[in-house]
C-alpha positions in Angstrom: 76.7 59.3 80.9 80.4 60.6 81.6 83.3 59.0 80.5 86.3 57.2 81.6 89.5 56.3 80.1 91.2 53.4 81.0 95.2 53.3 80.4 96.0 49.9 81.0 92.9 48.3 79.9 94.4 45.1 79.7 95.9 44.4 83.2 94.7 43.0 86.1 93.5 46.3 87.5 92.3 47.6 84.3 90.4 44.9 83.4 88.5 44.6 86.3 88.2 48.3 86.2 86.5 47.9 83.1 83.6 45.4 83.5 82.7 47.1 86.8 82.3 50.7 85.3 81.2 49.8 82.1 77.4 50.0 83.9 77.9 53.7 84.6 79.8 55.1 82.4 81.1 55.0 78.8 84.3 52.9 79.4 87.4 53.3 76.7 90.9 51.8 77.2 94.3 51.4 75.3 96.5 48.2 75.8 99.9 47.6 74.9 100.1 43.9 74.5 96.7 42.4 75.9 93.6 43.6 73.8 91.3 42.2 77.0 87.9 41.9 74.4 85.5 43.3 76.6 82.2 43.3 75.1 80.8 47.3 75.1 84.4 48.8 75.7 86.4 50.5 72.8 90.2 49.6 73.2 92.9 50.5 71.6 96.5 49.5 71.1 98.8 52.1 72.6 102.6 53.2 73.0 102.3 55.6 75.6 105.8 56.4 75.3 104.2 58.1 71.8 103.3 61.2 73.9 101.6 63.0 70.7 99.3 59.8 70.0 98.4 59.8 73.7 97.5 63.4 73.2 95.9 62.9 69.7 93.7 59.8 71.6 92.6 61.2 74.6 92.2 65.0 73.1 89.6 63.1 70.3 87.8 60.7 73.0 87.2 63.5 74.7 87.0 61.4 78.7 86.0 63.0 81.7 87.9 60.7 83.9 91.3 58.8 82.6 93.1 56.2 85.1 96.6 55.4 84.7 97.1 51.8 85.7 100.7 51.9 83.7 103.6 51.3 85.4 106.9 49.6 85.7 106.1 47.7 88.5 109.3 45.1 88.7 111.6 46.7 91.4 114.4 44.8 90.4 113.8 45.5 86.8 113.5 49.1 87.9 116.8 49.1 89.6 118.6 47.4 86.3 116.7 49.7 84.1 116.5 53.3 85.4 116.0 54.8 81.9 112.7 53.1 80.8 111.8 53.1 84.2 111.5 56.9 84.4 110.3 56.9 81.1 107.0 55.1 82.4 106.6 55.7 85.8 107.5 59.5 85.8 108.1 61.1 82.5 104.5 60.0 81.0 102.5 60.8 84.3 103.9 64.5 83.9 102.7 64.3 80.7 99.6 63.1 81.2 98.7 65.0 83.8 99.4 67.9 81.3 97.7 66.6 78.6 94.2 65.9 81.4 94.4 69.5 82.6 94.4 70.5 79.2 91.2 68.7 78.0 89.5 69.2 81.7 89.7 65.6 82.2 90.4 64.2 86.2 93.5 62.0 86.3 93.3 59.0 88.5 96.9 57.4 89.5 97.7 54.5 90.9 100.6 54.1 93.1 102.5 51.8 95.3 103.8 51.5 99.2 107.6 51.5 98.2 107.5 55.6 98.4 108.4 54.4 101.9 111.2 53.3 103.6 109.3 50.3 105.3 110.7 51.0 108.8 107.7 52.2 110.8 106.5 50.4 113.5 102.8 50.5 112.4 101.0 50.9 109.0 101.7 54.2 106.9 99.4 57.1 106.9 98.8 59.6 103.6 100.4 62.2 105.7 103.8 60.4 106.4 106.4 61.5 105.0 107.6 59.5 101.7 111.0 58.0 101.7 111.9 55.6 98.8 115.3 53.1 99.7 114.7 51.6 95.7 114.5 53.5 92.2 111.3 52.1 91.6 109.9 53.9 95.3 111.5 57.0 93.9 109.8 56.9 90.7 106.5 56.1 92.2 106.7 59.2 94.2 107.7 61.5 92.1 104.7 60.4 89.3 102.2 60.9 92.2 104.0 64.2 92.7 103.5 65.2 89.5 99.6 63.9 89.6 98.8 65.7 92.9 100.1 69.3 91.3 96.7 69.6 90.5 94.5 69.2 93.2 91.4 67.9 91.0 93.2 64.6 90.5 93.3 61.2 92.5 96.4 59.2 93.7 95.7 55.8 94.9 98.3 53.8 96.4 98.1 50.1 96.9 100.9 47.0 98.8 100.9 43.6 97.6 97.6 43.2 94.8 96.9 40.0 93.5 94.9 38.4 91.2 93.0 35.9 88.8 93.2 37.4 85.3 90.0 37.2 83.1 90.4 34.6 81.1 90.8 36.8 77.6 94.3 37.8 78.9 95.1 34.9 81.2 98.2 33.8 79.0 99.7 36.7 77.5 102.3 38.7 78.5 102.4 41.4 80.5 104.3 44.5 79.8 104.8 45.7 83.2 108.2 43.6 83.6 106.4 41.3 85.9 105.6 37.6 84.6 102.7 37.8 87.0 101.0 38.9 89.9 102.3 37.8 93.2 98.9 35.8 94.1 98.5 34.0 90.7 102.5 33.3 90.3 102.3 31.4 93.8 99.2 29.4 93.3 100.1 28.5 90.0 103.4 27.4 91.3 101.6 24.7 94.0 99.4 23.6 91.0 102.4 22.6 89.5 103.7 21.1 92.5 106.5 23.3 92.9 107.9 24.3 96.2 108.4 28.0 96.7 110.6 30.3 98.8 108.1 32.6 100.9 109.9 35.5 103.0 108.8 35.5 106.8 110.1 38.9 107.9 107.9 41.3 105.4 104.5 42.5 106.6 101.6 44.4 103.9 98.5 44.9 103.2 97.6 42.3 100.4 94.3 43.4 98.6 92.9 41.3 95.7 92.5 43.3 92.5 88.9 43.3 91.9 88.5 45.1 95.7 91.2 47.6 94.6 89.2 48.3 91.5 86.0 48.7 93.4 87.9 51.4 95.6 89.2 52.9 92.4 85.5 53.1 91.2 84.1 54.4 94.3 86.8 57.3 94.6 85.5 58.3 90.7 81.7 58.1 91.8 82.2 60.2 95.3 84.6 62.3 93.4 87.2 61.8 95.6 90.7 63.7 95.3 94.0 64.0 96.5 96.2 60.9 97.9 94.2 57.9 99.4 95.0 54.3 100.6 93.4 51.2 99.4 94.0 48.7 102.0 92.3 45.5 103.9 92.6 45.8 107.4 94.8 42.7 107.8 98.5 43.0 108.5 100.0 39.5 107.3 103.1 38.4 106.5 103.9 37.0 103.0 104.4 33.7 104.2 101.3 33.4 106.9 99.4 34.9 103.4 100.5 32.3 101.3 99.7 29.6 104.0 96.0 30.6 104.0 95.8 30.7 100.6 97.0 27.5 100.1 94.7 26.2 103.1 91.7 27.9 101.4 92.6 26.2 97.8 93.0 22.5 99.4 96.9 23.0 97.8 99.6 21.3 99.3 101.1 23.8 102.3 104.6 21.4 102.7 105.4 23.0 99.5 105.8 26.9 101.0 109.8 26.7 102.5 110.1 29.6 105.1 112.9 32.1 104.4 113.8 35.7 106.0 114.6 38.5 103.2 118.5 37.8 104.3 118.5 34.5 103.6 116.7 35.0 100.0 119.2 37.5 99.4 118.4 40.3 96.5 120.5 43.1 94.8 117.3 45.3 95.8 116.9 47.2 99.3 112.9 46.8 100.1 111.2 47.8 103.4 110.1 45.3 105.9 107.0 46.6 106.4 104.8 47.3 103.4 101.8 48.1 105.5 98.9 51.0 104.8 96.5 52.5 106.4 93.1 53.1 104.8 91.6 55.1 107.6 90.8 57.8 105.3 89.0 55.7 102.6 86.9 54.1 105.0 85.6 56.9 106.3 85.1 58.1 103.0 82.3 55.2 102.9 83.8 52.4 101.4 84.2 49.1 103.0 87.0 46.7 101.9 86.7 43.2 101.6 88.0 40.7 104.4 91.3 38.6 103.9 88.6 35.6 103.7 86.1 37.5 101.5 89.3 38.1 99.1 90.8 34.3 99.3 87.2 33.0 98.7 86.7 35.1 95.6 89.9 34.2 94.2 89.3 30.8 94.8 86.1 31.1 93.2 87.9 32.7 90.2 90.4 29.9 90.1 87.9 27.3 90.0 86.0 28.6 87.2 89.1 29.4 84.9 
């Protein structure tokens, strides 16, 4: 049975990573602040900006497959915080990518739409060419620059992922800088009857985290590698997203207040159209969930919490 390492074990990705491979593989995973407690996985507690203990760990577990689901992920945090940011999201993957060619493990690396400028037309391609308007888009492509130097390894990049947390890790903190995921922030927000601002004028890709971990899963069985796309088919705007998921979770829709990204205002430059294309993947075999597959499950998931 091979073995994978999961960095990140207790995120929404990671997590869900876990309980789905831990029926083919011998699944390990270090955390920094959320020990998930999943039964038959080994985690451990981990600074990864330790370097030498990453090393020590993953040189004495010996994996044949390690996923990095670390990242800073807030792009506004990212744009305050350049140092820590580079730290994370480019400084450690060169490193780890070092420290997996060294021990003859694949690295699998998650990244993010924001390499782009978000002024195409249509959805982005693998081939098009990267152009980041934020620090955290530059960041994000040079980490999978530095995972794609060896051609072995797998770069997966994702737009808006959302997500019902298992319920071990539902109420801790994250450390990725972001209070929570976009999906679980906005319907805990109409629970509460809050009313949100929703911008009109950005279009992506939204794919619910237990798909995106399936994809993940899949490119590690078919022993997929270089850059791919994990992507529903559906183009949506955040606000027509939000809509239907309030439809689809009987919450109350006169709460979501329409707004264009001008009118929110932010410090941060971010494209208007966060789109991808998962051509490639698909033909690859794998077959993403619907937007209504996805908002059923995560109603499911909410109902049950």
């Amino acid at each position: 049975m091979k073995k994978i390492f999961i960095l990140g074990v207790g995120g929404l990705t990671g997590s869900k990573l876990a309980i789905m491979a831990k029926a083919n593989y011998l699944v390990h995973g270090s955390y920094n602040l959320r020990d998930p407690h999943i039964s038959d996985i080994d985690s451990v507690k981990l600074d990864i900006t330790d370097i030498k203990k990453v090393e020590t760990l993953l040189t004495e577990n010996s994996p044949d497959i390690v996923v990095n689901t670390c990242a800073i992920n807030n792009v506004d945090y990212c744009e305050k915080n350049q140092n820590i940011a580079k730290k994370i999201n480019v400084d450690f993957v060169l490193d780890l990518s070092k420290i997996c060619r060294s021990i003859g493990a694949k690295l699998v690396h998650l990244s993010s739409d924001s390499v782009f400028d978000g002024a195409k037309k249509v959805a982005y391609v693998e081939h098009d060419a990267p152009s980041p308007i934020n620090y955290y888009g530059h960041t994000k492509l040079l980490g999978e620059n530095y995972a794609l130097e060896n051609q072995e390894n797998t770069v997966i990049r994702v737009s808006v992922l959302y997500g019902w947390l298992i319920k071990q890790i539902s109420n801790l903190p994250s450390s990725s800088m972001k209070p929570s995921n976009f999906g679980k922030w906005f319907i805990e927000k109409l629970m509460a009857n809050e009313k949100v601002t929703i911008i009109t004028d950005e279009y992506s890709t939204p794919i619910i985290a237990d798909d995106f971990a399936k994809a993940i899963l899949y490119s590690i069985d078919k022993n997929l590698n270089g850059l791919y796309h994990a992507a529903p088919h559906t183009q949506i705007t955040r606000y027509e997203f939000c809509k239907k998921l309030a439809q689809k979770m009987d919450l109350n829709q006169d709460l979501i207040i329409p707004v264009t990204s001008k009118e929110l205002g932010r410090d941060v430059m971010t494209g208007f159209n966060k789109c991808l294309d998962s051509t490639k993947m698909t033909k690859a075999g794998f077959q993403f969930m619907t937007l209504e597959e996805s908002v059923m499950l995560l109603k499911k998931q909410v109902d049950e919490k």
